[in-house]
C-alpha positions in Angstrom: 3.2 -18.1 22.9 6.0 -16.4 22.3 7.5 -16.1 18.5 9.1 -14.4 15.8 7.6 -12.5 12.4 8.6 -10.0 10.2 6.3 -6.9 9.8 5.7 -3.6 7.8 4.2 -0.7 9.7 1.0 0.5 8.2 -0.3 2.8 11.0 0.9 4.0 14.8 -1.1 6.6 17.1 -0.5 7.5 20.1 -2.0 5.9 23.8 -0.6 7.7 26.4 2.2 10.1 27.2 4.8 7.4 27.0 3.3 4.6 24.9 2.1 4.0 21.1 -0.7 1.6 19.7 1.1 0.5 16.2 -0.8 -1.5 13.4 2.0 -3.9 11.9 1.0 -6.5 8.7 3.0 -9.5 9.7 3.9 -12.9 7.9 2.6 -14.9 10.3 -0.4 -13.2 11.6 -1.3 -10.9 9.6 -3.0 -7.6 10.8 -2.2 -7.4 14.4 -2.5 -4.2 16.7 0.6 -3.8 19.3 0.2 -1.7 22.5 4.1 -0.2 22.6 4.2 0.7 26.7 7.0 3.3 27.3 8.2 3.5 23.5 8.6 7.3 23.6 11.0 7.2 26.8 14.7 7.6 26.4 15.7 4.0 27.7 12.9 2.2 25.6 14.0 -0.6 23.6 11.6 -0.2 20.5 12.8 3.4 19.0 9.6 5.7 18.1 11.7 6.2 14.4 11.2 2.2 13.6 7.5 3.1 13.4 7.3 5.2 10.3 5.1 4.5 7.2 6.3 1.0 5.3 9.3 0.4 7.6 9.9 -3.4 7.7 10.3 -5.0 10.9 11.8 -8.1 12.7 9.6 -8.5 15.6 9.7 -11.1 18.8 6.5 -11.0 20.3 3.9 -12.6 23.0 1.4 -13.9 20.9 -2.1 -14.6 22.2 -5.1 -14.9 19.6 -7.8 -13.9 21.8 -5.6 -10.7 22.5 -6.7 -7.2 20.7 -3.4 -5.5 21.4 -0.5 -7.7 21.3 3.0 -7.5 22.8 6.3 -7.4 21.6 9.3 -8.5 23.2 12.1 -7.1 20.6 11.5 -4.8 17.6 14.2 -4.5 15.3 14.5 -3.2 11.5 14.3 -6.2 9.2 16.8 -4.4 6.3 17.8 -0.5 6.9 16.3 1.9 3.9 18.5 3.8 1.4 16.6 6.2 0.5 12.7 6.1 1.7 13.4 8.4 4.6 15.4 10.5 2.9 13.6 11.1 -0.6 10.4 13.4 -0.1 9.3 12.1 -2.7 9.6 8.4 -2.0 8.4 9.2 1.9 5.0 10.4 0.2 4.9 7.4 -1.4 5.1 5.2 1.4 2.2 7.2 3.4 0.2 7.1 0.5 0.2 3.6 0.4 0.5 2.4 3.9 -2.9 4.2 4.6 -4.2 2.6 1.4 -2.8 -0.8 2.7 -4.0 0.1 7.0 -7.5 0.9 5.7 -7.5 -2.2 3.2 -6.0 -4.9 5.2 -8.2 -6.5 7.6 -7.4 -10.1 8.1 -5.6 -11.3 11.6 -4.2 -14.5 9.2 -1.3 -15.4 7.5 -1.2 -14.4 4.2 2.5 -15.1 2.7 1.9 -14.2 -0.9 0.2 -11.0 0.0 2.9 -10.1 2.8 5.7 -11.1 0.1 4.4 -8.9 -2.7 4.3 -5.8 -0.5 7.6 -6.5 1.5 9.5 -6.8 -1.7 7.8 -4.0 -3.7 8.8 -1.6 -0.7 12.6 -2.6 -1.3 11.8 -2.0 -4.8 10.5 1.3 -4.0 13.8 1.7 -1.7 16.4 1.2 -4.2 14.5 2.8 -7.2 16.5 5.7 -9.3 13.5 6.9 -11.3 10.1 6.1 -12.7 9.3 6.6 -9.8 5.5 8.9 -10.6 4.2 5.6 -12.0 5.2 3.5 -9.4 2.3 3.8 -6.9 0.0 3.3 -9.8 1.9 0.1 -10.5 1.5 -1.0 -6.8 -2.7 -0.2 -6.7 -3.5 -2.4 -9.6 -1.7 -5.1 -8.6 -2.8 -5.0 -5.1 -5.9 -5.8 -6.3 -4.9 -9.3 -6.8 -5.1 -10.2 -3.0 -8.2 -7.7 -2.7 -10.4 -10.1 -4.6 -11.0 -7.5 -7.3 -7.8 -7.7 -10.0 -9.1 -6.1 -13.6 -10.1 -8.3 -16.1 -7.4 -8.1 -18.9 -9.8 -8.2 -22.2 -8.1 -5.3 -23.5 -8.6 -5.7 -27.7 -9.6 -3.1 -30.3 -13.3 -3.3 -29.5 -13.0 -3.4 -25.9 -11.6 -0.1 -25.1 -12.9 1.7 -21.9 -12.2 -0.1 -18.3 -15.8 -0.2 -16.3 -14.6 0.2 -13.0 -18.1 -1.5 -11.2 -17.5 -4.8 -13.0 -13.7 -4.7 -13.6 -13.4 -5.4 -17.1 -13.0 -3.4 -20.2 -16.6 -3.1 -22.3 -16.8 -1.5 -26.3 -18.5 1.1 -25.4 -18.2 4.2 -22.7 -20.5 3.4 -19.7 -23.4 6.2 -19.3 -21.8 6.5 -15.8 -18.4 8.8 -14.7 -17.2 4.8 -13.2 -15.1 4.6 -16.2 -11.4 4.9 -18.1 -11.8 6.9 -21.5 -9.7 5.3 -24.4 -6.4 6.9 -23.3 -6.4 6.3 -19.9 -7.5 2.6 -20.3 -4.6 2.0 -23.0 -2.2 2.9 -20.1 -4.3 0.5 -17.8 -3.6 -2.3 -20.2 0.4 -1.5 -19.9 0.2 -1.5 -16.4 -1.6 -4.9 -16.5 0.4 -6.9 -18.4 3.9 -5.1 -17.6 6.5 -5.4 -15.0 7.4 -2.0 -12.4 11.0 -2.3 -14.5 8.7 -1.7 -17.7 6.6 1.0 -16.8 9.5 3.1 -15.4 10.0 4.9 -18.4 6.8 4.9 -19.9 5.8 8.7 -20.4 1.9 9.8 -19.4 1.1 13.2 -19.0 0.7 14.7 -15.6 -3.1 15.3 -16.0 -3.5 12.0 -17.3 -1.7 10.4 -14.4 -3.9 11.9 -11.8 -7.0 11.2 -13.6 -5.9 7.4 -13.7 -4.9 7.5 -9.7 -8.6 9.0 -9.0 -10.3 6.4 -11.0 -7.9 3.6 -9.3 -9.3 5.2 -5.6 -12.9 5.1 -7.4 -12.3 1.4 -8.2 -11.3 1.0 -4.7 -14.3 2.6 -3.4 -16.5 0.8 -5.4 -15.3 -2.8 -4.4 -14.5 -1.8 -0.4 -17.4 -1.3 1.0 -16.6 1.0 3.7 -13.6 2.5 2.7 -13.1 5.4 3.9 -11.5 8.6 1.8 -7.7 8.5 1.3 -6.5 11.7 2.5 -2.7 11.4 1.8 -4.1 11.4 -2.0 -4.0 15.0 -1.6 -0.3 15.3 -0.8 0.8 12.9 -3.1 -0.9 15.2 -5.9 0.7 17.9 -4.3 4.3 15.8 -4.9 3.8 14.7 -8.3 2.3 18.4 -9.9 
């Protein structure tokens, strides 16, 4: 059958001298796998550059749901980027969470709100001017939603520390490292019940910040069984000393 979706590039590797296997999240389908014959030759129609990390896609394709690999007809860029390819900074950002959305994202369904909340927060990420260290922190949590395992917001003054194995925040410290401390589960609370826009100016400590991304991964871990280690982590921390 032969249709149209839009897509955002999670993954690519390469097949043979000449030809890609790219992993695109698409509106219609969801997870699909394409097989990209001739992509790295000169007269190919689909450009090895429209396959980076986050790029959005218009695709035309040969559908077939019995098919592991699919093919695509056309392969076009849905909306250029302003700055993603051009911003170190916001480039690190997109590998960091394309591998957290590749290794995450399983289903070959359609999912719209899931597919619309990470198309439009990678244009957000595209045309943002700053706040731009708590934006991937901002993306995790609320990821979660789709994932099945969204934190419980019972944030008060006697429930202070988020338990990362059942999600919700308890009055006392767990006897287990799975666990926010006071500070860094304030800061959850703000993330949880405040917009990107909000957060973009909110001020946490560098040490802080990385503590709260590591215990996010942990969460992660925790409820994805499976999941392997995210090993962009390391450059993004490497980004944002």
């Amino acid at each position: 059958m032969q249709t149209k979706t839009e897509g955002i590039v999670l993954h690519h590797i390469k097949y043979s001298d000449s030809s890609l296997i790219a992993t695109i999240y698409t509106r219609h389908h969801g997870r699909l796998s394409f097989l990209l014959q001739g992509v790295r030759k000169k007269r190919s129609k689909v450009k090895p550059n429209l396959l980076q990390p986050l790029f959005l896609l218009n695709i035309e394709m040969y559908y077939k749901n019995s098919r592991q690999l699919q093919k695509a007809r056309e392969i076009s860029v849905y909306s250029p980027f302003q700055s993603i390819p051009y911003d170190y900074r916001k480039r690190t950002i997109a590998l960091f969470l394309a591998e957290i959305l590749y290794k995450t994202l399983r289903e070959e369904e359609s999912n719209p709100p899931l597919f619309d909340f990470i198309f439009n927060h990678i244009q957000m990420l595209d045309l943002k001017e700053s706040g731009l260290s708590n934006f991937h922190i901002y993306f995790l949590i609320h990821l979660t939603k789709y994932l099945g395992f969204f934190p419980q917001d019972n944030y008060d003054k006697t429930h202070k520390f988020f338990n990362l194995k059942n999600g919700a925040f308890v009055q006392f410290k767990p006897n287990h490292e799975d666990a926010l401390d006071k500070k860094e589960s304030a800061y959850l609370t703000k993330f949880l019940k405040h917009s990107p826009n909000q957060m973009e100016g909110e001020k946490i400590p560098h040490k802080t910040r990385q503590q709260i991304i590591e215990k996010l991964l942990d969460f992660y871990y925790i409820h994805n069984s499976g999941l392997s280690t995210i090993k962009s982590f390391e450059v993004l921390k490497e980004i944002f000393k």
